[in-house]
C-alpha positions in Angstrom: 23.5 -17.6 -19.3 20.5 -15.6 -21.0 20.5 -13.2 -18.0 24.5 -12.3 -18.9 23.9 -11.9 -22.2 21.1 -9.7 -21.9 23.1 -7.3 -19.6 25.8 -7.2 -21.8 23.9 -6.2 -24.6 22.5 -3.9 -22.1 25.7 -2.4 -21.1 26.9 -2.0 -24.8 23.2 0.1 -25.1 24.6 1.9 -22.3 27.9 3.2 -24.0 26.6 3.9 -27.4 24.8 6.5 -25.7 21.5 5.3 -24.4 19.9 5.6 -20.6 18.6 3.0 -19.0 16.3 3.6 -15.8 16.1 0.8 -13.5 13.8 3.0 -11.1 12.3 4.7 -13.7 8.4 4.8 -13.6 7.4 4.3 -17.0 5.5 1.7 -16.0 4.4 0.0 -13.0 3.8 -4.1 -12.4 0.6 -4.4 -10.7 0.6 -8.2 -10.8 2.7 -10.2 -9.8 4.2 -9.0 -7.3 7.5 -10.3 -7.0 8.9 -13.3 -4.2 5.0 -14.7 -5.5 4.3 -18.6 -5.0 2.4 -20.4 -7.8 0.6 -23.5 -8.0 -0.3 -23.7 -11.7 2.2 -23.2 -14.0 0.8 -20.0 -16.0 0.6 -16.4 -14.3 -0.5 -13.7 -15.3 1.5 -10.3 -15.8 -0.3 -6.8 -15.4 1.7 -3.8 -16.0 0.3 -0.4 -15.9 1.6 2.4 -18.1 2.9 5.3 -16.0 4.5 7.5 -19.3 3.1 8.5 -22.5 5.9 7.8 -24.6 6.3 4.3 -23.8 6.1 2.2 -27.0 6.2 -1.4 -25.9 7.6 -3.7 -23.1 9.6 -6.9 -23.9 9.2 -9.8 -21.5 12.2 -12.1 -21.1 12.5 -15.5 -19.5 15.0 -17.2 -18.3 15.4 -19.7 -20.8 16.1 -17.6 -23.4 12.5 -16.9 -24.6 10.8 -13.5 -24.7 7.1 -11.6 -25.7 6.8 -8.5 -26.1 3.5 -6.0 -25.3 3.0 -3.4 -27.9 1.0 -0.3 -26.2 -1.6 1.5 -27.6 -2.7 4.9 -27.6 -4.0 6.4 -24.4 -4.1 2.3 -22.9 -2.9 2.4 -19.5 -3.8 -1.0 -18.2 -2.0 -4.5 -20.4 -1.8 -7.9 -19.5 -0.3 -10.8 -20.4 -0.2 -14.7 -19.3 2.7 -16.2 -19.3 4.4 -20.2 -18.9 6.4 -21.1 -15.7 8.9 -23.7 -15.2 9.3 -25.2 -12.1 11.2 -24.0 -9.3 12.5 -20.2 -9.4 11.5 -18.3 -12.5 13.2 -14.8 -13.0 11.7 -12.4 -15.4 13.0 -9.4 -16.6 10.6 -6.4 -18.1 11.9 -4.2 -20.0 10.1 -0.9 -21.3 10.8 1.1 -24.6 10.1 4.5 -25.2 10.2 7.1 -28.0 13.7 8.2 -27.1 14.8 4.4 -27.1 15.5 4.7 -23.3 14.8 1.5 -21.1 13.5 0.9 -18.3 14.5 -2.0 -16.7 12.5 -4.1 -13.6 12.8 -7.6 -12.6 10.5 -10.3 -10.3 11.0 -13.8 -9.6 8.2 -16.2 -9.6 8.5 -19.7 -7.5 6.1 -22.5 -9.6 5.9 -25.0 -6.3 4.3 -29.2 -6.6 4.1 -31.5 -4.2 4.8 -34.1 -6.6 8.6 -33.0 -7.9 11.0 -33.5 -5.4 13.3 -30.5 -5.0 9.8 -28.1 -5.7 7.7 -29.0 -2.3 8.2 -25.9 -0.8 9.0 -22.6 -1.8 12.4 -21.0 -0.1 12.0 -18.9 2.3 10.8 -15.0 1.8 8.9 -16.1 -0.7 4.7 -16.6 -0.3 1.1 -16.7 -2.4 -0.3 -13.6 -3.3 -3.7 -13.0 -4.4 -5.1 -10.4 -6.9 -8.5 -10.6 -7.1 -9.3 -7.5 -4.5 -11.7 -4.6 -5.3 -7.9 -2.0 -5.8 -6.8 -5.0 -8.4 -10.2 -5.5 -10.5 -10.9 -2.2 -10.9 -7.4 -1.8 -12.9 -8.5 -4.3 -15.2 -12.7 -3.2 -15.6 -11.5 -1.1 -18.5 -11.4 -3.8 -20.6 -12.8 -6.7 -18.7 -15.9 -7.4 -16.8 -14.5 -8.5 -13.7 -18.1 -9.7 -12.3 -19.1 -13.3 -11.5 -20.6 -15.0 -14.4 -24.5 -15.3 -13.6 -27.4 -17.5 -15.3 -28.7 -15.4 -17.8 -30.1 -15.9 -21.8 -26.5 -17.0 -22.2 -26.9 -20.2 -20.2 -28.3 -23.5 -20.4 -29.6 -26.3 -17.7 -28.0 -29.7 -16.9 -29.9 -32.2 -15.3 -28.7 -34.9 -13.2 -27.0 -37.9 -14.0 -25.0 -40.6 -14.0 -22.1 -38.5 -14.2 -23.1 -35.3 -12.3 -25.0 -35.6 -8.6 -26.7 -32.4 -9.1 -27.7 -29.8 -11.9 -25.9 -27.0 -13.3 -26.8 -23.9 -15.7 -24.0 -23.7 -17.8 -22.8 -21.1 -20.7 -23.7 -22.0 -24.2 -20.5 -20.8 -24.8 -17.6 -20.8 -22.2 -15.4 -18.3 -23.8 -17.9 -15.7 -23.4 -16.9 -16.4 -19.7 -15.7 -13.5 -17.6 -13.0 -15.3 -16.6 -12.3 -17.0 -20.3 -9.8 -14.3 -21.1 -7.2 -14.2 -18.4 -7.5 -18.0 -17.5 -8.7 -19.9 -20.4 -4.8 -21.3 -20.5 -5.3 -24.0 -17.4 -7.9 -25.5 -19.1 -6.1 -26.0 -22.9 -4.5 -29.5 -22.0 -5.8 -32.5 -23.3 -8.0 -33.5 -20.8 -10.2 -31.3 -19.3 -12.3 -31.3 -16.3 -16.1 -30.5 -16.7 -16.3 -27.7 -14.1 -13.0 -25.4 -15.8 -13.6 -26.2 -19.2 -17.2 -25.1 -18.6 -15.8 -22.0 -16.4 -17.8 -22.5 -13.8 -15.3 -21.8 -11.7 -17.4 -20.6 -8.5 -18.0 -24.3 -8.7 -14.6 -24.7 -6.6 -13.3 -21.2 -5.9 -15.7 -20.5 -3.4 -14.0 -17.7 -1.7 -13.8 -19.8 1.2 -10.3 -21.5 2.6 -10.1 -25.1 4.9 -8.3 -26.9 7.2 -4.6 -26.5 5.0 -4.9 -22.8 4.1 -6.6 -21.4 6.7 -4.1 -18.8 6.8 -6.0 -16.8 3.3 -9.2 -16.9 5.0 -10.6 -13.4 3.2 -7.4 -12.9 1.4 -9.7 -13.6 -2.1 -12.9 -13.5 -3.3 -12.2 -17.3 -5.2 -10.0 -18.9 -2.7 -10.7 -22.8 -3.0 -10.8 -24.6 -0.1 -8.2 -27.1 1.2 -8.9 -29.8 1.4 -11.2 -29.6 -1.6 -13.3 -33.1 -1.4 -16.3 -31.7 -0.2 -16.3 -29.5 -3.8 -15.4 -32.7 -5.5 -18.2 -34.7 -4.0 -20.8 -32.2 -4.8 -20.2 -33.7 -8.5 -19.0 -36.9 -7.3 -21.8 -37.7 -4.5 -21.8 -41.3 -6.1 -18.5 -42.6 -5.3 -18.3 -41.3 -1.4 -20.3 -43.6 0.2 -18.2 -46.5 -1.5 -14.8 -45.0 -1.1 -15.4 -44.4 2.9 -16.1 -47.5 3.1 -13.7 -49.2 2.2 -11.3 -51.3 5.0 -7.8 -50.7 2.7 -7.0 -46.4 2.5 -5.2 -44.3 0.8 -4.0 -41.1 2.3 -4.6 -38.5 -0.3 -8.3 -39.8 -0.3 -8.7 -39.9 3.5 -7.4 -36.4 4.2 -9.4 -35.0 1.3 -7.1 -33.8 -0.9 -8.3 -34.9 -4.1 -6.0 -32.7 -6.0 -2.5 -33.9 -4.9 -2.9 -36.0 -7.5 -5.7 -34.6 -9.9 -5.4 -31.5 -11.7 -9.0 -29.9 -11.2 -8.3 -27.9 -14.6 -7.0 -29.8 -17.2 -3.9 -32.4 -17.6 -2.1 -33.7 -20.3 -2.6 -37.0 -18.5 -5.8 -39.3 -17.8 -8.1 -39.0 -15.6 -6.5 -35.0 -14.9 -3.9 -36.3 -13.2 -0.6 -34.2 -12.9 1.7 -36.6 -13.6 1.5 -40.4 -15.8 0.4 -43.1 -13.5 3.6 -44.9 -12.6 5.4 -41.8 -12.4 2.8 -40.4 -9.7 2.4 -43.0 -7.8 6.3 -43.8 -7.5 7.0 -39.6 -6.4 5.5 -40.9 -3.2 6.6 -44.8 -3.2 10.4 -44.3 -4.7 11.1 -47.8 -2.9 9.0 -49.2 -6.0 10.4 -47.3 -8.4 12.8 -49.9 -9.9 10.0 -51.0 -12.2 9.9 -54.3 -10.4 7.7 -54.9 -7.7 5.6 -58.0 -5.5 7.5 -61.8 -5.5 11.4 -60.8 -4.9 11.7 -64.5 -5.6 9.8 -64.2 -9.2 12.2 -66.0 -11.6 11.1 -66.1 -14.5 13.0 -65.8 -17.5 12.5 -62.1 -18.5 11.6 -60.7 -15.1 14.1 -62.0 -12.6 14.1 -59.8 -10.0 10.4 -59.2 -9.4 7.1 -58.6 -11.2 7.1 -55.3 -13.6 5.2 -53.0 -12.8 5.4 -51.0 -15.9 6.5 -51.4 -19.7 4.4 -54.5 -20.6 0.5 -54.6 -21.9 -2.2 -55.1 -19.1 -4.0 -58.8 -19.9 -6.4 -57.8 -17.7 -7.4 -54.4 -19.8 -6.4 -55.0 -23.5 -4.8 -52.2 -25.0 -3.7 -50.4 -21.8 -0.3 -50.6 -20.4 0.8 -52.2 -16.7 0.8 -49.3 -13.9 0.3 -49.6 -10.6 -3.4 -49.1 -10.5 -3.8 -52.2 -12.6 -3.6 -53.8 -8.9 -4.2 -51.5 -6.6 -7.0 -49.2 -6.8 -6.0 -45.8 -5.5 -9.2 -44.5 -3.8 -9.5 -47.4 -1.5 -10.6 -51.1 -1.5 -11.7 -54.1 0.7 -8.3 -56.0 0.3 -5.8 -54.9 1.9 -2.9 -53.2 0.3 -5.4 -51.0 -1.5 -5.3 -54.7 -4.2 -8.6 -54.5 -6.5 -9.8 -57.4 -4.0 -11.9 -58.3 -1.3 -10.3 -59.5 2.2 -6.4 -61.1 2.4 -6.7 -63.3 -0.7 -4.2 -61.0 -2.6 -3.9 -64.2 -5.7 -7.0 -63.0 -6.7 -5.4 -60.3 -8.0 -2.9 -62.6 -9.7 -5.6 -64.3 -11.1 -7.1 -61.2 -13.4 -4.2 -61.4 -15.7 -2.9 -65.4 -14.9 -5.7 -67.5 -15.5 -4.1 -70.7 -16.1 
């Protein structure tokens, strides 16, 4: 709907006597380019100005929202981050000059997860592209320093600890990060993880690919690796003894893919996970999803039908609601099922919340 009413206001431009050049190279997109697959749900828009007497560009999204980029004198290089929505996302640029001409130029954008039906994959002809080449950041060292962030007078020393396997220099102030300015977005929900709240983003994009991306070995200078556990246990060398241990597994876990389910930048959820717990956990187990789970046989009263699974306080953690993880533990166990148990007694589990 917003894309027909934008060319029919652009039309009736057209007939009142202004020129429109869809070709027209006032200014050039330099990122992204267009058929690009995303991950995160922010990207970032580079435009370089090709003519003089262009005065601003207006961004316009598909869901009726727009920003506009006012240029400045002799500026040639602008930027701008903006919010995708899952799926397809076509954005229209539109540059303004002196004369009131426009020049016109579209790309479409494909926001994939693995956790929203309908979004696995991106359709075909689409595919990641990757900016961060020595062409790319020397477009943008104009305004930015486009160098790794270093230890320097800035930074100051974490020692180990309960929480962190190993030490870190940090900045004493992560938005004088070199990478504060163009990503500091991912890392503005609610709960933020230590490593991208901190920008220390070598931390995880080491340039390096794994056994699932192979195919973008050298393709960027901060690739992250995937699977990504080994970069998660150099934090989290605590917990991988105990997790690979365990007799009861959970796939995600085992193949090493710690962020299927955890955001490694921020989350609006707990723990950085990318979606509530029930709702993530039931994206993979939709035969659970009817909010009743366990005893088909359970009777009672209120929950005929089954046990909830959802909707009710947690007796065995006051002041937390009933998910799925209030029985199972999702990085593994020594019952089976993944319950918070030891061997085949699974009424142990019962037991944390019915003690009589």
């Amino acid at each position: 709907m917003r894309g027909t009413i934008f060319y029919v206001l652009l039309l009736a431009f057209v007939f009142a006597g202004g020129k429109v050049f869809a070709n027209n190279d006032s200014f050039e997109i330099v990122k992204p380019l267009s058929l690009g697959v995303y991950d995160e749900d922010y990207a970032s828009i580079v435009i370089k100005r090709l003519d003089d007497s262009m005065q601003r560009v207006t961004i316009l999204f598909d869901d009726n929202t727009t920003k506009v980029i006012e240029t400045k004198e002799k500026r040639k290089i602008y930027c701008s981050t903006v919010k995708l929505k899952l799926g397809n996302n076509k954005i229209t640029l539109v540059g303004y000059d002196k004369a009131g001409d426009m020049t016109v130029k579209e790309i479409n954008l494909y926001y994939r997860s693995e956790i929203y039906e309908g979004f696995n994959y991106a359709p075909d002809g689409y595919k990641r592209n990757f900016f961060h080449t020595d062409k790319n950041e020397k477009l943008c060292s104009s305004c930015h320093n486009m160098k790794e962030d270093k230890k320097t007078s800035r930074t100051k020393h974490i020692k180990k600890s309960e929480i962190n396997a190993r030490e870190f220099d940090i900045l004493e102030d992560p938005e004088k990060s070199n990478c504060y300015q163009c990503h500091k977005t991912v890392t503005f929900r609610k709960n933020g993880h230590a490593p991208a709240v901190n920008f220390l983003c070598t931390e995880c994009h080491t340039g390096r690919s794994g056994e699932f991306n192979a195919q973008y070995e050298g393709k960027s200078k901060y690739l992250m690796p995937d699977p990504i556990m080994n970069r998660c246990f150099s934090c989290h060398e605590g917990v991988k003894e105990k997790w690979f241990s365990n007799t009861s597994e959970h796939g995600p876990l085992r193949s090493g893919r710690c962020n299927k389910c955890h955001n490694p930048h921020s989350s609006p959820n707990e723990f950085h996970l990318r979606k509530p717990i029930w709702e993530l956990c039931t994206t993979c187990h939709d035969e659970k999803a009817s909010g009743k789970h366990v005893i088909g046989s359970f009777v009672f009263g209120r929950n005929k039908g089954g046990h909830p699974t959802k909707g009710r306080p947690d007796p065995s953690r006051p002041g937390r609601e009933l998910v799925c993880s209030s029985c199972h533990n999702p990085h593994g166990s020594n019952g089976i099922y993944l319950l918070r148990t030891n061997g085949k007694d699974t009424y142990s589990v019962c037991r944390r919340c019915h003690k009589k």
